[in-house]
C-alpha positions, 0 to 999 in steps of 0.5 A: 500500500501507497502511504502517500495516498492514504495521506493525501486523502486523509488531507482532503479530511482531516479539518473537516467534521460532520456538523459545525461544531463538536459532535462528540457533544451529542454523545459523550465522544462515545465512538472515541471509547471502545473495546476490542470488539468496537473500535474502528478498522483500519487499513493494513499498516494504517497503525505503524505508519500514523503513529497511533501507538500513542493514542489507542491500542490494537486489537487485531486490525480494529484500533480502540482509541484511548479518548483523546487524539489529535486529529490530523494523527486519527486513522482514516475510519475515524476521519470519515465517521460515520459515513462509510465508502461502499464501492461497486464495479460496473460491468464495464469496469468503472468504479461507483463510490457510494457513501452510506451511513455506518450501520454499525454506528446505528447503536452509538452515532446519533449522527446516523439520521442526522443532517451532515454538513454538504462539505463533510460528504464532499470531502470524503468522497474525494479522499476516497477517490484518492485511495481509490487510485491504488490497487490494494486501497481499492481492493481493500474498500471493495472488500469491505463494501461487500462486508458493509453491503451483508450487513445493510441486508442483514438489517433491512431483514431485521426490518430496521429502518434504512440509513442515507445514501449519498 
């Protein structure tokens, strides 16, 4: 994997936030507090190269952050909360980036039916471009997408409401 192209898109990110003002204030920063079970996934030697030893520990590939972080130094899953990139390839090889609510934010964010800003989901649709130009990124996002997709299945089955698109 590129570390220049997780740093450039984590820079189209890292200033931007979903609402206008801090929305750890909503929920007590509870996405920033978790165990082994419920961090954030990141992208393969995403932990080493980030630094992020000192924020938070590792439990396999799922960073469970301490509470506190600057952050320019989050992991990338953490920038674009609770939005998520689902990727698709068309018949004709293109690439669709969709951007979707969490659905594993569902029990935390309250976020997850609320209004982000225009310029938050700008942003991380172009930082997913960007790592969408490397093949193991984008090979890592479409894995993930399919991951992300059962579990959209799973709760439309479960009769849960739908979260956005965008």
């Amino acid at each position: 994997m590129n570390d220049k192209i997780l740093y450039r898109a984590k820079s189209y990110v890292v200033n931007e936030t979903p609402l206008y003002h801090d929305c750890g204030r909503l929920c007590d920063h509870c996405c920033c507090h978790g165990d082994d079970k419920t961090g954030m996934e990141l992208f393969p030697g995403e932990f080493e190269m980030e630094n992020l030893q000192q924020c938070g520990a590792l439990h396999g590939n799922i960073f469970v952050c301490h509470g506190q972080c600057d952050r320019k130094h989050r992991p990338y899953a953490c920038m674009i909360f609770p939005l998520f990139p689902l990727l698709a390839k068309e018949d004709d090889g293109r690439l669709n980036v969709h951007l979707h609510f969490d659905v594993r934010a569902r029990s935390l964010c309250p976020l997850t039916f609320a209004q982000l800003r225009p310029d938050f989901i700008r942003s991380v649709r172009r930082s997913v471009l960007v790592l969408c130009e490397d093949e193991d990124y984008r090979s890592c996002l479409l894995e993930s997408s399919e991951k992300m997709r059962d579990a959209i299945r799973l709760n439309s089955m479960l009769n849960l409401p739908d979260l956005c698109s965008f």
